[in-house]
TIKEMI-550100 format. One record per residue: residue in three letters; z, x, y of N, C-alpha, C, O in turn; residue number from 1. Coordinates in steps of 0.05 Angstrom, whole numbers, plus 5000, padded with zeros to 4 digits. Atoms other than C-alpha are relative to their C-alpha. Layout:
type	n_c3	n_c1	n_c2	ca_c3	ca_c1	ca_c2	c_c3	c_c1	c_c2	o_c3	o_c1	o_c2	seq
ALA	Z	X	Y	Z	X	Y	Z	X	Y	Z	X	Y	NUM .
...
END
This chain:
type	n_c3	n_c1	n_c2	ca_c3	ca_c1	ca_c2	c_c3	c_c1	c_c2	o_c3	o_c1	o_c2	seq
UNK	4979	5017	5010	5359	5112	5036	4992	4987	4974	4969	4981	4969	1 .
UNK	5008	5020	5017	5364	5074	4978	5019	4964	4994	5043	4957	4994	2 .
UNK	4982	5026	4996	5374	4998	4972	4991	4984	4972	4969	4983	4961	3 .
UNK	5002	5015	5033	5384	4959	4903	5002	4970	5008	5014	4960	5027	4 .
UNK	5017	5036	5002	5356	4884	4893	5021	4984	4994	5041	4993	4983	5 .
UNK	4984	5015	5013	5391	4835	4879	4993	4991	4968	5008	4974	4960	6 .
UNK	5004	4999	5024	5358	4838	4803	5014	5026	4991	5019	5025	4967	7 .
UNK	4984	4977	5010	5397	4912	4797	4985	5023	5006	4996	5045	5007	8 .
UNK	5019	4979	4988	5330	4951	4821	5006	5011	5017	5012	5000	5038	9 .
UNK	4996	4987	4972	5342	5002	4863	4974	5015	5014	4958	5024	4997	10 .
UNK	5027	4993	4987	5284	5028	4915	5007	5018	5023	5019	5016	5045	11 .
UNK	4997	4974	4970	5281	5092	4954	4982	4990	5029	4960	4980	5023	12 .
UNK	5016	5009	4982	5253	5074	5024	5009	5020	5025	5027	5036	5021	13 .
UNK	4994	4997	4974	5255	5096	5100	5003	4981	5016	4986	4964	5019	14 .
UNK	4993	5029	4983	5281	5049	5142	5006	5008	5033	5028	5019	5036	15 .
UNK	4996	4988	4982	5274	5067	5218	4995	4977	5017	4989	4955	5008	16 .
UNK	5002	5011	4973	5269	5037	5291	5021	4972	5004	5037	4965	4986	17 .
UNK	4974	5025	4988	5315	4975	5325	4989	4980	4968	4967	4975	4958	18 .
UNK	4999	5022	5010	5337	4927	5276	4990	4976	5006	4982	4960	4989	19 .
UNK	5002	5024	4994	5323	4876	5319	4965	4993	5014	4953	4975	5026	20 .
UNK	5036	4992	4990	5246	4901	5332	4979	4983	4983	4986	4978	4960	21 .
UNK	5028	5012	5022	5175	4865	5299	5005	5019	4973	4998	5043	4975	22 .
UNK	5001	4991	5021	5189	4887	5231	4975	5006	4983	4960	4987	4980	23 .
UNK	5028	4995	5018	5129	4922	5183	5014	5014	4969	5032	5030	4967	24 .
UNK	4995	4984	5024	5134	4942	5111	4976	5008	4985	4960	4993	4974	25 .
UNK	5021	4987	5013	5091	4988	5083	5003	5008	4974	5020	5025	4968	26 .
UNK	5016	4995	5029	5065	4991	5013	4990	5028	4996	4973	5033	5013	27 .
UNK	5022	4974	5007	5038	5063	4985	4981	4991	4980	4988	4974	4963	28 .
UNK	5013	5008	5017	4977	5058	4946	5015	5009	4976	5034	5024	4980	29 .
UNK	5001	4983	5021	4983	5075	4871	5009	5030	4993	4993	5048	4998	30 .
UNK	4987	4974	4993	5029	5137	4861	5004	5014	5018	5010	5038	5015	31 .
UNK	4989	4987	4978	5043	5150	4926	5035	4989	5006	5042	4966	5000	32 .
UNK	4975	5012	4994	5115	5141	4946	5005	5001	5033	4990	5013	5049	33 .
UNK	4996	5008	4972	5144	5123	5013	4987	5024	5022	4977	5019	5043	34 .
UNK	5004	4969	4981	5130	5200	5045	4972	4994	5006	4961	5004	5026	35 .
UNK	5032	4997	4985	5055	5176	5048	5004	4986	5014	4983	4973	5015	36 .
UNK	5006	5010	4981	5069	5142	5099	5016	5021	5026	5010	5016	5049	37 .
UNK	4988	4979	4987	5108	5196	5134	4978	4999	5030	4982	4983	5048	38 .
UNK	5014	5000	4976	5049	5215	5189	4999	4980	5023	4997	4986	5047	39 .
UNK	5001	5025	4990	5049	5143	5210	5027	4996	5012	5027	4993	5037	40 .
UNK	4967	4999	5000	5128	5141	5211	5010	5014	5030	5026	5002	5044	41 .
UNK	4999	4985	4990	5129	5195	5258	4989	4995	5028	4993	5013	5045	42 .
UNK	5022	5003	4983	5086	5170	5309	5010	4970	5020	5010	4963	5043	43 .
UNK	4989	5038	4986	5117	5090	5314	5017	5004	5017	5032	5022	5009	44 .
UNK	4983	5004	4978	5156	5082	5374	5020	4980	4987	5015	4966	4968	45 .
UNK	4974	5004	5019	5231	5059	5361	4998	4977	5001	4998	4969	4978	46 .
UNK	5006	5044	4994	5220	4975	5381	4985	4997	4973	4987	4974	4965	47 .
UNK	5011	5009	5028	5183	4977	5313	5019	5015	4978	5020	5038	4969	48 .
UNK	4998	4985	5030	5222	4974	5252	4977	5008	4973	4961	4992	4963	49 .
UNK	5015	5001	5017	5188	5005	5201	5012	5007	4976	5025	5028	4977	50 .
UNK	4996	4993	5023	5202	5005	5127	4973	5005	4984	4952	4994	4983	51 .
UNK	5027	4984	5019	5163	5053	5077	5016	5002	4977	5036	5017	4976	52 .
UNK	4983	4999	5031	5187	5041	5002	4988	5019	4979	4965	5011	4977	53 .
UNK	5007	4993	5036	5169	5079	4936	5004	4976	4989	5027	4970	4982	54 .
UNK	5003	5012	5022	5151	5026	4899	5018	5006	4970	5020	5028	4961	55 .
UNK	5000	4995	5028	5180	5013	4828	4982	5021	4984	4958	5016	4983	56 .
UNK	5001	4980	5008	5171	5078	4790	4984	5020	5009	4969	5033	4995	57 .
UNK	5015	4987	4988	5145	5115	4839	5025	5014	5017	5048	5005	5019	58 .
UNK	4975	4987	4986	5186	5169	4881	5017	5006	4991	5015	5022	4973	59 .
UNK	4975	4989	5005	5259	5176	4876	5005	4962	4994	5028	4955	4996	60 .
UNK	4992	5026	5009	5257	5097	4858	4997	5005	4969	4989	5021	4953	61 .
UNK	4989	5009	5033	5281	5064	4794	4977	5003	4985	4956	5001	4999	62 .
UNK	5023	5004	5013	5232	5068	4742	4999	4988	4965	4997	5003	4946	63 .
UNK	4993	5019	5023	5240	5011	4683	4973	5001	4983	4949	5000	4988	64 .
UNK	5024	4997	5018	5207	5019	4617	4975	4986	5008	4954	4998	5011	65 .
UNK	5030	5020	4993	5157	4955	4634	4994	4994	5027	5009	5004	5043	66 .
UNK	4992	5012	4976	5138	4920	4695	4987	5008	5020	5000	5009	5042	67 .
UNK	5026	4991	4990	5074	4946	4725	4973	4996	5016	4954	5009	5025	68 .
UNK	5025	5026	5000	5030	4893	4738	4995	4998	5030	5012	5009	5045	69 .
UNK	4996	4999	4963	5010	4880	4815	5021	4966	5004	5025	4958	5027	70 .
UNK	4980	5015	4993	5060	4817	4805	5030	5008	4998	5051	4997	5004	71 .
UNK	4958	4996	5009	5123	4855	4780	5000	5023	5028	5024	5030	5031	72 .
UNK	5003	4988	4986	5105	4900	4840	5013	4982	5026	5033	4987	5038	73 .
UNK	4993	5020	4974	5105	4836	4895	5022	4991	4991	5037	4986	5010	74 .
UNK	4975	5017	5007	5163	4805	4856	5031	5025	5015	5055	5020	5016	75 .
UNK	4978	4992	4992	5204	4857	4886	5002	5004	5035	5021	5014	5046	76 .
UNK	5002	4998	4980	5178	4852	4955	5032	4986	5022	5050	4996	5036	77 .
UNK	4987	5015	4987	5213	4794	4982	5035	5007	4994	5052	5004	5012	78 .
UNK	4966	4991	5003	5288	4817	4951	5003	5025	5015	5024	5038	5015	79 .
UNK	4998	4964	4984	5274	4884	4992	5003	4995	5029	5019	5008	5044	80 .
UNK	4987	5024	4975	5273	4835	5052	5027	4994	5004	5041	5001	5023	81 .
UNK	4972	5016	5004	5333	4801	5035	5019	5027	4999	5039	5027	5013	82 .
UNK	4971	4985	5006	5375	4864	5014	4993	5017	5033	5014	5026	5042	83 .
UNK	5003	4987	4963	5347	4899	5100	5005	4973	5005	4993	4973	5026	84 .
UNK	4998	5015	4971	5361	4834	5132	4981	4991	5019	4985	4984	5042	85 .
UNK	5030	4992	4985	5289	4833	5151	4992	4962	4991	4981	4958	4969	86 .
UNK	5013	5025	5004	5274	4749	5155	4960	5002	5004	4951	4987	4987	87 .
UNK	5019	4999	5004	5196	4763	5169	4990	5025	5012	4997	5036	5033	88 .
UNK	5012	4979	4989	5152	4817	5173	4964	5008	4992	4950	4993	4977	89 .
UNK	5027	4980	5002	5082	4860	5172	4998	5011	4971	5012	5029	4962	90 .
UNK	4996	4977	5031	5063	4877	5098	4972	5018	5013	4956	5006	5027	91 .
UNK	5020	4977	4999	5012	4940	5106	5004	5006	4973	5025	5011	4963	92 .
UNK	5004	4986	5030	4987	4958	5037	4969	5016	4997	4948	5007	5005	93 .
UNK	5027	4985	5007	4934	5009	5015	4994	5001	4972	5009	5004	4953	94 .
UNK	5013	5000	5023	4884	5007	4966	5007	4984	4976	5005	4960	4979	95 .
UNK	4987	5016	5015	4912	4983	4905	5020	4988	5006	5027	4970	4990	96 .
UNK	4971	5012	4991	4975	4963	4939	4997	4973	5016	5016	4958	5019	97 .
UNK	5002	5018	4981	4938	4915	4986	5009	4971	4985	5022	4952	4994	98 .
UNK	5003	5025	5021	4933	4864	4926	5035	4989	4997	5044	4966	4993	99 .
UNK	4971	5007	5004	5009	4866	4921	5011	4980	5026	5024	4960	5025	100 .
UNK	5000	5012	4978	5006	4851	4999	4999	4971	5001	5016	4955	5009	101 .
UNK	5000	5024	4996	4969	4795	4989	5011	4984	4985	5018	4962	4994	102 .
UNK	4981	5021	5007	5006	4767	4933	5018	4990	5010	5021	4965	5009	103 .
UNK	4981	5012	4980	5061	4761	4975	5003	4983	5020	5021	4968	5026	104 .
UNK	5004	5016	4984	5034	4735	5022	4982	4969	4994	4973	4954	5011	105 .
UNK	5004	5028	5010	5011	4673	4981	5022	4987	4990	5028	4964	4996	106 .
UNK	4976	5007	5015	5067	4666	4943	5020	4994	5019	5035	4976	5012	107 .
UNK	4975	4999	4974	5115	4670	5008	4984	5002	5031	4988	5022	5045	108 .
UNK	5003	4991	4975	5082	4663	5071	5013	4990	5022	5004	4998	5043	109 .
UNK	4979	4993	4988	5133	4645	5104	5019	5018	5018	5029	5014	5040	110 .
UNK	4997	4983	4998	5158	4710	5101	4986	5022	5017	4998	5039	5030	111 .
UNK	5013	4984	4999	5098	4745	5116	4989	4994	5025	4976	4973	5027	112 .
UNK	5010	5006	4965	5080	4750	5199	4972	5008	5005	4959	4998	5023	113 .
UNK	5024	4993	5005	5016	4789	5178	4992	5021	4977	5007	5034	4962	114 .
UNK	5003	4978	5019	4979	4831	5137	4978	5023	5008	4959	5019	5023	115 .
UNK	5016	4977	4980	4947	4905	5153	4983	5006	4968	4998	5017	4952	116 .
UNK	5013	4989	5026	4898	4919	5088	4984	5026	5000	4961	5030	5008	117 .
UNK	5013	4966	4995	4883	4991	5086	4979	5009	4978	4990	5021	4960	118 .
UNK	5008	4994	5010	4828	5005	5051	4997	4980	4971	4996	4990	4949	119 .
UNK	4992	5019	5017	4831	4947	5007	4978	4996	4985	4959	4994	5001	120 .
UNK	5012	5009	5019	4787	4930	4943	4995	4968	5011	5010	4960	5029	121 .
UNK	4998	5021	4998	4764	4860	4946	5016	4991	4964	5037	4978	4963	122 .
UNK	4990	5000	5034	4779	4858	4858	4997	5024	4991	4980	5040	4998	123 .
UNK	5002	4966	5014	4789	4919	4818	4998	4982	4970	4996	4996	4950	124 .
UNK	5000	5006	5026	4786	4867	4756	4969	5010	4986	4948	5003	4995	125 .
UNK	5016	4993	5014	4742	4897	4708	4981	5020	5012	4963	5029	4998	126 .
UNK	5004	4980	4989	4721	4946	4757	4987	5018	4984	4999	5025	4964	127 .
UNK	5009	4979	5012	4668	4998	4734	5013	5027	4997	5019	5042	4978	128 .
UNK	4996	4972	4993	4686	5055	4771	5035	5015	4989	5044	5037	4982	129 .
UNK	4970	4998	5011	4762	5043	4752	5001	5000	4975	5010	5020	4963	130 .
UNK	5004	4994	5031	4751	5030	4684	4997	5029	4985	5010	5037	4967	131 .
UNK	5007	4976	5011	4717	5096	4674	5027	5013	5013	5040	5019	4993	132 .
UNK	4978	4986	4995	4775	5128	4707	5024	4997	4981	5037	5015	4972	133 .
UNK	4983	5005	5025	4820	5097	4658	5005	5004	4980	5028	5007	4972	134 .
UNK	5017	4998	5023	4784	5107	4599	4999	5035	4995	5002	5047	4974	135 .
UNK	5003	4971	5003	4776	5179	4614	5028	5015	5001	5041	5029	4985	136 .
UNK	4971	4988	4981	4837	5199	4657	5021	4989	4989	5034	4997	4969	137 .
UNK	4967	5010	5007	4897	5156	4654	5013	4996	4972	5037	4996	4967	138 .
UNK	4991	5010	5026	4898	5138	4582	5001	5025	4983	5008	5023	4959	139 .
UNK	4992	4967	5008	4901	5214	4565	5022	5020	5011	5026	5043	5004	140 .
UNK	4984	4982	4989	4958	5229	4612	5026	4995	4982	5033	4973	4973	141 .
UNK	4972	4993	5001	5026	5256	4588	5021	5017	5013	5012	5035	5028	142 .
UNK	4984	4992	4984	5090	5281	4614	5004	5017	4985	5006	5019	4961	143 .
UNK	4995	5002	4978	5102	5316	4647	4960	5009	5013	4943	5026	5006	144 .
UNK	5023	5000	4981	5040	5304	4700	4994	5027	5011	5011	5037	5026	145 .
UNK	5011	4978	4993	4998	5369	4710	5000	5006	5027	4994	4987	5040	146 .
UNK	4997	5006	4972	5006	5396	4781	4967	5005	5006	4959	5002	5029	147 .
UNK	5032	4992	4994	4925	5416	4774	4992	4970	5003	4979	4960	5021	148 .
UNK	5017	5033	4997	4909	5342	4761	5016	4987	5022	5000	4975	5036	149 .
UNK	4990	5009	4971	4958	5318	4820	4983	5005	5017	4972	4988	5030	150 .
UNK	5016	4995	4972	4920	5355	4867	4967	4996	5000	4951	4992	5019	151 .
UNK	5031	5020	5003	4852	5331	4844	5005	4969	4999	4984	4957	5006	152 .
UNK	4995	5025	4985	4876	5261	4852	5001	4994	5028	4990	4977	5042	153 .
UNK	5001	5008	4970	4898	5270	4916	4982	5004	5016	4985	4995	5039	154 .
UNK	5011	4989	4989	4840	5304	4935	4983	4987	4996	4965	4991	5012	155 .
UNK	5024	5036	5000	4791	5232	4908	5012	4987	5018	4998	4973	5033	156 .
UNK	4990	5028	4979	4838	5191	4951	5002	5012	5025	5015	4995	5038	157 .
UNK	4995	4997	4988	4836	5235	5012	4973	5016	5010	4951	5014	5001	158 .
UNK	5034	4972	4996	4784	5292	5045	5015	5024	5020	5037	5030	5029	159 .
UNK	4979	4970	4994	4790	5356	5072	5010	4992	5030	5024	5008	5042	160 .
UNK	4983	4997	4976	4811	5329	5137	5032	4993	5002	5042	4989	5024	161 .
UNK	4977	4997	5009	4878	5325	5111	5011	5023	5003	4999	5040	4991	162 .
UNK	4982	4972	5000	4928	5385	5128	5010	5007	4970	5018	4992	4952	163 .
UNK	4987	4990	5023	4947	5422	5076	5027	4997	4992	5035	4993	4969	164 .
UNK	4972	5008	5007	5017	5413	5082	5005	4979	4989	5020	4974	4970	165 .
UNK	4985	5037	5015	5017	5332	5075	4983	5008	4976	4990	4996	4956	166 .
UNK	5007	5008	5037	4975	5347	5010	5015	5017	4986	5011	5015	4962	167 .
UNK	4978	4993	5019	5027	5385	4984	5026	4990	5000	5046	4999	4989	168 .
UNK	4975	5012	5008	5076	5340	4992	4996	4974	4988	5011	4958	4977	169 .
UNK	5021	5029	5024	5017	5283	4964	5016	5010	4976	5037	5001	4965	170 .
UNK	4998	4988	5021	5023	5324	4913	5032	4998	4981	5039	4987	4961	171 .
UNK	4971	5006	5020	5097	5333	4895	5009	4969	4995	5024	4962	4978	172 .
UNK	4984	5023	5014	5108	5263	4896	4977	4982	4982	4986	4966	4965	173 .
UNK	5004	5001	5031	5054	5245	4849	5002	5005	4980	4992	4991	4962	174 .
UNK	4997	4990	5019	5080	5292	4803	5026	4977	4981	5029	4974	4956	175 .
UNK	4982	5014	5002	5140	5241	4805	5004	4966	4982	5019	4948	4977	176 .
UNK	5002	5036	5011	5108	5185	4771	4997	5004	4968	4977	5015	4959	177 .
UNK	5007	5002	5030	5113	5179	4696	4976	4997	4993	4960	4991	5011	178 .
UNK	5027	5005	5009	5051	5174	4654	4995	4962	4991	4977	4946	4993	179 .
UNK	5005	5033	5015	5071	5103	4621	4997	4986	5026	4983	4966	5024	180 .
UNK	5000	5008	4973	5078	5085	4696	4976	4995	5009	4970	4971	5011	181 .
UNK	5019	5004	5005	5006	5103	4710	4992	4986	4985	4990	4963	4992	182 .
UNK	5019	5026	5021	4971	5069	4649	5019	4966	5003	5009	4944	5000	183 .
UNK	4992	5025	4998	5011	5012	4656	4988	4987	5034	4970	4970	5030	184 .
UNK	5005	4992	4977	4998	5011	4734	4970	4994	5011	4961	4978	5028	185 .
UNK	5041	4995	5005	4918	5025	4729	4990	4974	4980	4972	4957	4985	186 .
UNK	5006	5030	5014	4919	4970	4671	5002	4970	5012	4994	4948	5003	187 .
UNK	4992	5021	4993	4945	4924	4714	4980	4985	5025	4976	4961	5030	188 .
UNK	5022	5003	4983	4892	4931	4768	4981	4997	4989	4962	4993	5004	189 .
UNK	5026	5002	5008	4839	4926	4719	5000	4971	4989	4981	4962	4976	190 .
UNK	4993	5031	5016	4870	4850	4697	4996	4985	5030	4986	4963	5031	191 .
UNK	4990	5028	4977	4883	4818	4768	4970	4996	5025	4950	5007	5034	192 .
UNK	5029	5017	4985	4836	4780	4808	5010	4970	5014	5011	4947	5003	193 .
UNK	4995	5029	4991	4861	4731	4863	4975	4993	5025	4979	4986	5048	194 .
UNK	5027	4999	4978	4793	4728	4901	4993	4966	4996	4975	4956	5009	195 .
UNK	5010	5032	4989	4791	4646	4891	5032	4997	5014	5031	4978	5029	196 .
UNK	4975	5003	4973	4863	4647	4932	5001	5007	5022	5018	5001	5039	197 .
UNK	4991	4986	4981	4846	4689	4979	4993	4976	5033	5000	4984	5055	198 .
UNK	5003	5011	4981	4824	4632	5029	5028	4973	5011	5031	4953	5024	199 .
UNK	4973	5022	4994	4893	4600	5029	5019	5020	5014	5041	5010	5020	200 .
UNK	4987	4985	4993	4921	4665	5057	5005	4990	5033	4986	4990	5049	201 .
UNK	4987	5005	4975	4958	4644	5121	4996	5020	5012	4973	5021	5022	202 .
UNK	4989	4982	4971	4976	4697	5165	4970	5013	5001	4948	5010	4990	203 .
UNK	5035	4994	4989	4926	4737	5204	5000	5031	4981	5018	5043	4970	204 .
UNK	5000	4974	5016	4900	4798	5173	4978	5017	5013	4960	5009	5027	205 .
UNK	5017	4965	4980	4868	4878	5200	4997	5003	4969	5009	5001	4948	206 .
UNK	5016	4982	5033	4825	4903	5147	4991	5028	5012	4971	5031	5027	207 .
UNK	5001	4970	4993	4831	4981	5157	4983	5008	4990	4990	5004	4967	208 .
UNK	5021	4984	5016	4765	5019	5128	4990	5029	5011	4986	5034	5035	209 .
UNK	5015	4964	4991	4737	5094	5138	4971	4989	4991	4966	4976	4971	210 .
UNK	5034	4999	5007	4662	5091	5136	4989	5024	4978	4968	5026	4966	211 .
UNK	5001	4973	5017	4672	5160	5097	5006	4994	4976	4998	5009	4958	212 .
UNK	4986	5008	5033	4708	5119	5032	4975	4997	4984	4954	4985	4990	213 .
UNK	5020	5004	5024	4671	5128	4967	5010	4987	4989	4996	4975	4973	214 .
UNK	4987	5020	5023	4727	5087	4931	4989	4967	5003	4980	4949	4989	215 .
UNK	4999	5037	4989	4723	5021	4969	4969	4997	5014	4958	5017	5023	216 .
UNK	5026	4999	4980	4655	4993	5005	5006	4984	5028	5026	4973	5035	217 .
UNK	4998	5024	4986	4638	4956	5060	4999	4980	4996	5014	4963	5002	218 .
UNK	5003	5029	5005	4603	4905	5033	5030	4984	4986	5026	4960	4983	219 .
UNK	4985	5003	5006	4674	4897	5005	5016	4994	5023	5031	4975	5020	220 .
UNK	4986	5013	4975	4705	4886	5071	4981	4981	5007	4987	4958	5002	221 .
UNK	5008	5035	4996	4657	4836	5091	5003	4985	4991	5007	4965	5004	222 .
UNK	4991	5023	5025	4668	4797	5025	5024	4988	5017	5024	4965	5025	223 .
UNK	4975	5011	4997	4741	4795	5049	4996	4991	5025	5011	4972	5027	224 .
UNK	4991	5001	4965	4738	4786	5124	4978	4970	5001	4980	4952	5017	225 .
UNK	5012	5046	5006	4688	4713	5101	5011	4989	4990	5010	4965	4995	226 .
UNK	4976	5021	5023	4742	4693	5043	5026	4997	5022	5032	4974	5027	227 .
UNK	4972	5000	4990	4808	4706	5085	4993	4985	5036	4979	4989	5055	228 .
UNK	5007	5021	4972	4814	4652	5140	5007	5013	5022	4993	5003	5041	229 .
UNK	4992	4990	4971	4843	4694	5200	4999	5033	5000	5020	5045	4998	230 .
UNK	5015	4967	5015	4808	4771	5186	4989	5014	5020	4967	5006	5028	231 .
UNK	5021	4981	4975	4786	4822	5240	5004	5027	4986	5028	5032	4979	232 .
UNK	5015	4979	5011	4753	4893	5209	5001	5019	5018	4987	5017	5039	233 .
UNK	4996	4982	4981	4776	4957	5242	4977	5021	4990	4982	5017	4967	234 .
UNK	5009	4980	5013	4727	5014	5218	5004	5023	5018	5005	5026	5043	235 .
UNK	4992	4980	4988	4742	5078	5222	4976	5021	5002	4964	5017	4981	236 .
UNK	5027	4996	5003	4679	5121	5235	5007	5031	4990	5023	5043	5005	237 .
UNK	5001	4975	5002	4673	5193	5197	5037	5001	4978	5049	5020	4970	238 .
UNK	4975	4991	5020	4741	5179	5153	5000	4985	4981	4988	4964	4979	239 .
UNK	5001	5009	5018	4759	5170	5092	5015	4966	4975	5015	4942	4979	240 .
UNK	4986	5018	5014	4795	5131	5032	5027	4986	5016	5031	4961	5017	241 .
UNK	4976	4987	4993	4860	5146	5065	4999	4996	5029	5001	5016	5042	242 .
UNK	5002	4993	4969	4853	5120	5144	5027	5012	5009	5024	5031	5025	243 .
UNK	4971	4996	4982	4934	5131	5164	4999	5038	4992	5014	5052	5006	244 .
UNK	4991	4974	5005	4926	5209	5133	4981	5007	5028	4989	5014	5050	245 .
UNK	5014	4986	4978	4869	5225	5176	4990	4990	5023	4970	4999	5033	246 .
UNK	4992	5004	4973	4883	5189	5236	5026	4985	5007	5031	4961	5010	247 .
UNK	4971	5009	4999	4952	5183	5244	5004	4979	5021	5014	4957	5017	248 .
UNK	4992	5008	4972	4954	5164	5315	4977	4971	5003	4976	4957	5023	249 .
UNK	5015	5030	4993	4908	5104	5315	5004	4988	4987	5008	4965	4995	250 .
UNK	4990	5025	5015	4926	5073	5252	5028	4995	5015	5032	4972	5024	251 .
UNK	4975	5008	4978	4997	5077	5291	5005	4979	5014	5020	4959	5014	252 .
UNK	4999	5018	4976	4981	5049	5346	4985	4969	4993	4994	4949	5005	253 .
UNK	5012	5019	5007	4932	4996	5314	5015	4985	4982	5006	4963	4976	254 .
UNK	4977	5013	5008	4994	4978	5274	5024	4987	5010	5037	4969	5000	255 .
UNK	4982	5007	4971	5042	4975	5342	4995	4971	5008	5011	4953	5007	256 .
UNK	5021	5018	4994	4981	4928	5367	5008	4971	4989	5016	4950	4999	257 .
UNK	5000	5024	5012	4982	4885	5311	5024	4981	5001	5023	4957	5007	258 .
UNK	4974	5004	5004	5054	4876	5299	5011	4985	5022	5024	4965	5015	259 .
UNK	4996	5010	4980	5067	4856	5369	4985	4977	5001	4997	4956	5007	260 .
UNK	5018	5041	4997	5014	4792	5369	5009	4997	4981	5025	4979	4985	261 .
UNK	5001	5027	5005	5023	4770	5310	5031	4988	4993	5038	4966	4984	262 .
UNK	4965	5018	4992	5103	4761	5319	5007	4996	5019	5030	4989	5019	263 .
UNK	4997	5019	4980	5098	4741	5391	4988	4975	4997	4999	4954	5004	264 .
UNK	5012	5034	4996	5043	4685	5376	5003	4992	4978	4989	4973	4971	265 .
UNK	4999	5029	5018	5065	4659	5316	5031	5003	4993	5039	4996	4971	266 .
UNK	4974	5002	4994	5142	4672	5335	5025	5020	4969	5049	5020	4971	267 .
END
């Protein structure tokens, strides 16, 4: 479906299970659009609604010349709420997306019943490893997006225990993202840094990790899980960047889990 903002944005999403269920909204990292969350989707039992968006210029969503930043990202969170009907819910964000998570969840927590951080950076500001990716990669891409370099993206953010099928449908919908989209996007992760806020974060928070990720560390989840006041650390043992690709059925259910406490005990 698609649902337009009350700013005029419109946002491709999936919107499934009882209306009147613990609501979750899931974030895709960085050029993924709502379909990565597909596996997961598939798996939730219907008492959980779940919404999976394409992000701004990502997918079959709107895609405005500017507006990139991991704040023009959260700034559209809460109107995506408002236009489902959805008074509070579950943000789940991966990797770069988590940061959008938690803006939201400073900015509005209220709103926000918990947070699931998948793979989450503690700061990507000034980031080595990203930098050089920037520097090399993104600031050389033009459109239209190569389908050879799609599938070597998807294939850093994932591992071979991935089916071939969902990486070819990784694939088509990274092809979907503009280039100015990227560099703008990637630039924006290499600016933001809310690691002295993060101990004002209210709600409770699951820090999702694969022991297999080369992107993210641990010592990077411990950072977060001592800054963020209410933090418990799932690890996933033998997977990668990517926990929901290559274990569908436990991030699932460890999303079911969550969703259920923390909108029974904190209403």
């Amino acid at each position: 479906m698609r649902v337009t903002l009350a700013s005029g944005l419109t946002l491709s999403c999936r919107d499934q299970g009882a209306t009147s269920g613990p609501a979750a909204l899931l974030l895709p990292g960085p050029t993924d659009s709502w379909r990565s969350y597909q596996p997961v989707l598939d798996l939730l039992p219907p008492e959980i609604r779940a919404v999976s968006v394409s992000q701004r210029g990502h997918g079959e969503s709107d895609k405005p010349d500017r507006g990139y930043n991991v704040e023009d990202f959260a700034a559209d969170v809460i109107p995506l709420l408002d236009a489902l009907g959805i008074e509070r819910a579950v943000l789940a964000g991966h990797s770069g997306s988590s940061l959008v998570a938690r803006r939201v969840a400073l900015d509005h927590r209220d709103r926000v019943a918990g947070l699931i951080l998948e793979a989450s950076p503690t700061t990507l500001r000034d980031d080595a490893q990203l930098r050089g990716f920037v520097d090399s990669v993104v600031s050389n891409l033009d459109d239209p997006i190569g389908r050879d370099f799609g599938r070597s993206f998807v294939a850093q953010t994932s591992s071979d225990n991935v089916g071939p099928a969902l990486v070819e449908l990784l694939v088509e919908e990274v092809l979907k993202v503009p280039a100015r989209v990227w560099k703008e996007t990637f630039a924006g992760l290499l600016r933001y840094d809310d690691m002295a806020e993060l101990p004002l974060v209210e709600p409770p928070t699951l820090l999702v990790w694969g022991d297999a990720d080369t992107l993210v560390s641990r010592n990077m989840q411990d950072h977060l899980a001592g800054l963020l006041p209410d933090a418990d650390l799932l690890v996933y043992r033998g997977v990668g960047h990517t926990p929901r690709w290559e274990d569908p059925v436990r991030f699932s259910g460890d999303l079911v889990t969550f969703a259920h406490q923390v909108l029974r005990t904190r209403g």
